[in-house]
C-alpha positions in Angstrom: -8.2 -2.1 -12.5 -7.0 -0.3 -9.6 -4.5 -3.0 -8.5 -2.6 -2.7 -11.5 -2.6 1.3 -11.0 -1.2 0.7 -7.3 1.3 -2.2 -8.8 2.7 0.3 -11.4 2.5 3.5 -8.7 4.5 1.3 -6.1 6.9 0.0 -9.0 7.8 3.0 -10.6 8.5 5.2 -7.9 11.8 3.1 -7.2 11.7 3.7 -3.8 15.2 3.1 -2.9 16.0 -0.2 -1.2 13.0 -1.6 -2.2 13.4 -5.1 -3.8 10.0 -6.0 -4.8 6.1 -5.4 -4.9 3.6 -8.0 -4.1 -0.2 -8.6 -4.5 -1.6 -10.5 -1.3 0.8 -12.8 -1.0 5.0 -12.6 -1.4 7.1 -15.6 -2.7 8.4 -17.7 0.2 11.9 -16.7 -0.7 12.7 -14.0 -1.6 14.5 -10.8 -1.0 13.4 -8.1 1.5 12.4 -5.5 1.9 9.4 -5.6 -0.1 5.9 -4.0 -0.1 2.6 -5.9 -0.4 -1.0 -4.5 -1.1 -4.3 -5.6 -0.9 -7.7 -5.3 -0.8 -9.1 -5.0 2.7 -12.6 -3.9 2.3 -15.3 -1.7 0.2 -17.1 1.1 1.1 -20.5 1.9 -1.3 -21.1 5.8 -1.3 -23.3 8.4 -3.0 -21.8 11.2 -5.0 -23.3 14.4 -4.0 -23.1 16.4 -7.0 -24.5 13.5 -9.1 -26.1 11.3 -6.7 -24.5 7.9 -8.5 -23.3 5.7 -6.4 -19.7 3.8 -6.4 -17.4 1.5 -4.4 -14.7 2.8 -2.9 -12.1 0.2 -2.2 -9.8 0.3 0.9 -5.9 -1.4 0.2 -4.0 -2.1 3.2 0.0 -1.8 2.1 2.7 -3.3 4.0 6.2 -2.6 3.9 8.2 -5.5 5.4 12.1 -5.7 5.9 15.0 -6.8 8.3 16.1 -3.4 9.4 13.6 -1.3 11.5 14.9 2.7 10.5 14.5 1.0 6.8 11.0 0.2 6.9 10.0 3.3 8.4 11.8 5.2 5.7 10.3 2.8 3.1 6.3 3.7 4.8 7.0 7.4 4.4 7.4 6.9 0.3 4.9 5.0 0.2 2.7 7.3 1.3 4.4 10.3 -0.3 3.7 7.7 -3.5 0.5 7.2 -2.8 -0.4 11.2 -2.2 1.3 11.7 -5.8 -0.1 9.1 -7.5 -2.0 11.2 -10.9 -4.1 7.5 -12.4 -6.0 7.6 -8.9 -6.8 9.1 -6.1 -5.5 7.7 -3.2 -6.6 8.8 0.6 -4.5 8.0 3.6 -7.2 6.1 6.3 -5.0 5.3 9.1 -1.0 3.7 10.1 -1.7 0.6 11.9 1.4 1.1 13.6 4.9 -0.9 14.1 4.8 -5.0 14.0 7.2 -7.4 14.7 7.7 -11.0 13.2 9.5 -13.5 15.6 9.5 -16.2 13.3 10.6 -14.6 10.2 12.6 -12.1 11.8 10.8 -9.7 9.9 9.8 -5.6 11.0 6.4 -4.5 8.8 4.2 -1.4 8.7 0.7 -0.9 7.5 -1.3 1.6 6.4 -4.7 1.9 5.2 -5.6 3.7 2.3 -9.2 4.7 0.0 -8.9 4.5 -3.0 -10.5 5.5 -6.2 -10.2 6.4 -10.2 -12.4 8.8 -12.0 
């Protein structure tokens, strides 16, 4: 399943500082900063060279924290993680840009990624 591929990508890269990785939702208390992932949509296409069709999921991952320069650092390896990953391919979509969260006093980035496993 490529969840598990993007929980074990996200896990065992160690990004530095990182003190977690969440599907969908994160425990209420816990430590931060942490990254969350989830499916955010699916796109059917049609190979060319075989002319099967297959989904292609999109996974929106989040990095959340208390210090801004953190975060940011913490989005870059992500995506450097993602690029690298060799159990699936991973294509970057779009950076929805910087987010602020008053009431949890929490900084996030998201990004948007396709992908896919052979």
């Amino acid at each position: 399943m490529i969840e598990e591929m993007i929980y074990t990508a996200l896990t065992d890269a160690n990004i530095p500082g990182v003190t977690g990785v969440d599907a969908v939702v994160m425990p209420q208390q816990c430590d931060y900063p942490r990254i969350r992932y989830q499916r955010v949509g699916v796109e059917t296409i049609q190979q060319h060279d075989s002319g099967d069709v297959c989904d292609v999921p999109s996974f929106q991952i989040d990095v959340y924290g208390h210090n801004y320069k953190q975060v940011r650092e913490i989005a870059v390896a992500v995506r450097a993680t993602m690029a690298a990953a060799t159990d699936f391919t991973a294509r970057f979509i779009t950076e929805s840009g910087d987010d602020y969260e008053p009431e949890h006093r929490l900084f996030r980035v998201s990004q948007d990624f396709r992908v896919w496993s052979d």
